[in-house]
N, C-alpha and C positions, 0 to 999 in steps of 0.2 A: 839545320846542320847536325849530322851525326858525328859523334868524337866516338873512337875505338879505344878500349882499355885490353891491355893483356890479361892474360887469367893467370896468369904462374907470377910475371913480378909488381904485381899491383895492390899496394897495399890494402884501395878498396876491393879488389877481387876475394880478397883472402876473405874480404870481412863476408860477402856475398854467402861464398861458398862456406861459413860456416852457420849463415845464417838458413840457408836454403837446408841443411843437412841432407844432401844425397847420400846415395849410395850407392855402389856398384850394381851395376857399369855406369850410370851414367854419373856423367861431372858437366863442371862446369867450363866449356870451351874460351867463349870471348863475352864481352860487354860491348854496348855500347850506350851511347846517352842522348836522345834528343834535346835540342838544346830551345828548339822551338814550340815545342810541347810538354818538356819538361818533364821528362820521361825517360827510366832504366830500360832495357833492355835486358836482359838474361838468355845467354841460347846456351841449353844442354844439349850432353850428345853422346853417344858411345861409342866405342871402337868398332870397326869390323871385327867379325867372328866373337861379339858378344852374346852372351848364351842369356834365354830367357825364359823363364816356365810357363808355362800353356794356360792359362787363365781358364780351361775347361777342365784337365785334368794335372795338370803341374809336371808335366813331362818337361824338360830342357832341352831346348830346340834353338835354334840360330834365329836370326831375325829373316823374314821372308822378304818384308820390305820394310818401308816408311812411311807416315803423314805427318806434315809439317802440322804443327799446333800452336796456341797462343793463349795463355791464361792471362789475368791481372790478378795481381798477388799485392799483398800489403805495400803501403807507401815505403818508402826510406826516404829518411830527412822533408815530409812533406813531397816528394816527388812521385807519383806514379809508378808503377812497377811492373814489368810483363816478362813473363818467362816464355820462351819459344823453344820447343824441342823437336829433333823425329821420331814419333812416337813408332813403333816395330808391329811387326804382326806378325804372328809364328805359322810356319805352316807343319802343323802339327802332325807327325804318321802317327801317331796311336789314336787321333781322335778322327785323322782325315780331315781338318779342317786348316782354313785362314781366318786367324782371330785378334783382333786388335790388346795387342798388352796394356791390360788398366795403368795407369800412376799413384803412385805412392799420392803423390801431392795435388792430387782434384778428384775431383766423381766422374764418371763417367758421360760423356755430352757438355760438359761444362765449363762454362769459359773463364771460371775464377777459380783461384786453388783455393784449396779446403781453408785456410789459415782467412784468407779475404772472406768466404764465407763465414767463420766463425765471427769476428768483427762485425761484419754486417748484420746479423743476425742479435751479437749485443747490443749494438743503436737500435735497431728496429722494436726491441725489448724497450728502451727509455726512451724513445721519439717516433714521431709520426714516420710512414717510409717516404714519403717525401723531404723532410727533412733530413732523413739518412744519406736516402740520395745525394742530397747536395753536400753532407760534409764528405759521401765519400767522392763525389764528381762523377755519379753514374746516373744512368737514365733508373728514373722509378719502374719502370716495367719490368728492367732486368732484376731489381730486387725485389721486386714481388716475387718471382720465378723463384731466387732464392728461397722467400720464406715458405713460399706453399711448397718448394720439395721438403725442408725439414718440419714442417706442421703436418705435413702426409706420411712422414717416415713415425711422428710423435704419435699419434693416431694412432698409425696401424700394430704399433707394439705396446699400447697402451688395454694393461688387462683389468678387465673390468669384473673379474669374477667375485670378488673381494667386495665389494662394492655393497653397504646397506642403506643407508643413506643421502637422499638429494634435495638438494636444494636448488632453487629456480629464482634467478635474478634476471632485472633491467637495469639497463645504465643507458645513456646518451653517449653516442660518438660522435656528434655533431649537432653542438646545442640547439633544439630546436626544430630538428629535422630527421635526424635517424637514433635508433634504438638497437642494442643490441644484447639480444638474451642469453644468458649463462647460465648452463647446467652442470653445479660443481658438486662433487663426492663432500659430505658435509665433515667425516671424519677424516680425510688427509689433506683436503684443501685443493683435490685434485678439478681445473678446467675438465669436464667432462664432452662437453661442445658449446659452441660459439655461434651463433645465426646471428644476422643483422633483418631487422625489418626494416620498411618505411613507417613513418611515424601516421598514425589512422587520425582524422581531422573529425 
């Protein structure tokens, strides 16, 4: 069963929308709460004739259309959390184009907002990702995806010019069966890369 909360006199609403920190245009329209899944609901939304900059060249444009979306965003009170918005696309005259307006609050393609990401990515730091998985309630595949986009983004801005010194480690990642070797910067303690073997018998 779903219960509807008002966004204007709902004490929890208030608390929502200052947790969310939007921004014009958009706000926070209504709530609602699964009561079987145990689960918020959050739908943003903006007005018509809300003006949006062009994510190609920042021209301010009207929204052309909508795509309905769905993030998971941080627990509240242990419960689940999903924000649904319609996300806009501008039909841009100065670039000639229809283009989907990024959000403030996730990546692009991504089905958690940035905040869910950051958490996950601190458990996956102190625990296995399977056991992230489970304290956050999501399948392990979808946090692997997390972690290889920001171990992809660490990588690629990671400058090595600087660099005099390396050191070449083994460790066990699975006593007994796999090994995995580390090539770190000896004077800043910098991971350099990561490979995993199997263990040679």
């Amino acid at each position: 069963m779903w219960t509807s909360l008002s966004s204007k006199d709902n004490t929890i609403a208030e608390m929502f929308k200052f947790a969310l920190e939007l921004e014009e245009p958009w706000e926070l329209t209504h709530i609602e709460y699964d009561d079987k899944d145990g689960a918020w609901h959050l739908f943003i939304d903006f007005e018509r004739g809300a003006l949006f900059a062009c994510p190609s060249c920042g021209t301010t444009c009207k929204a052309y259309d909508a795509e309905k979306k769905q993030w998971r965003h941080l627990d509240f009170w242990n419960w689940k959390t999903y924000m649904h918005a319609r996300v806009p696309r501008t039909n841009c005259t100065n670039c000639n184009k229809v283009i989907l307006v990024p959000v403030k609050w996730s990546r692009p393609m991504s089905h958690f907002t940035l905040q869910f990401d950051a958490w996950a990515m601190r458990l996956m730091a102190e625990m296995p990702v399977s056991a992230a998985a489970r304290e956050l309630r999501e399948h392990d595949t979808r946090m692997w995806r997390i972690f290889h986009h920001y171990v992809h983004v660490a990588m690629n801005e990671l400058n090595l010019t600087g660099v005099k010194r390396i050191a070449v480690d083994e460790t066990s990642s699975r006593r007994g069966h796999r090994y995995i070797t580390l090539f770190v910067d000896v004077d800043t303690k910098t991971v350099l890369f990561a490979t995993e073997r199997a263990r040679i018998r």
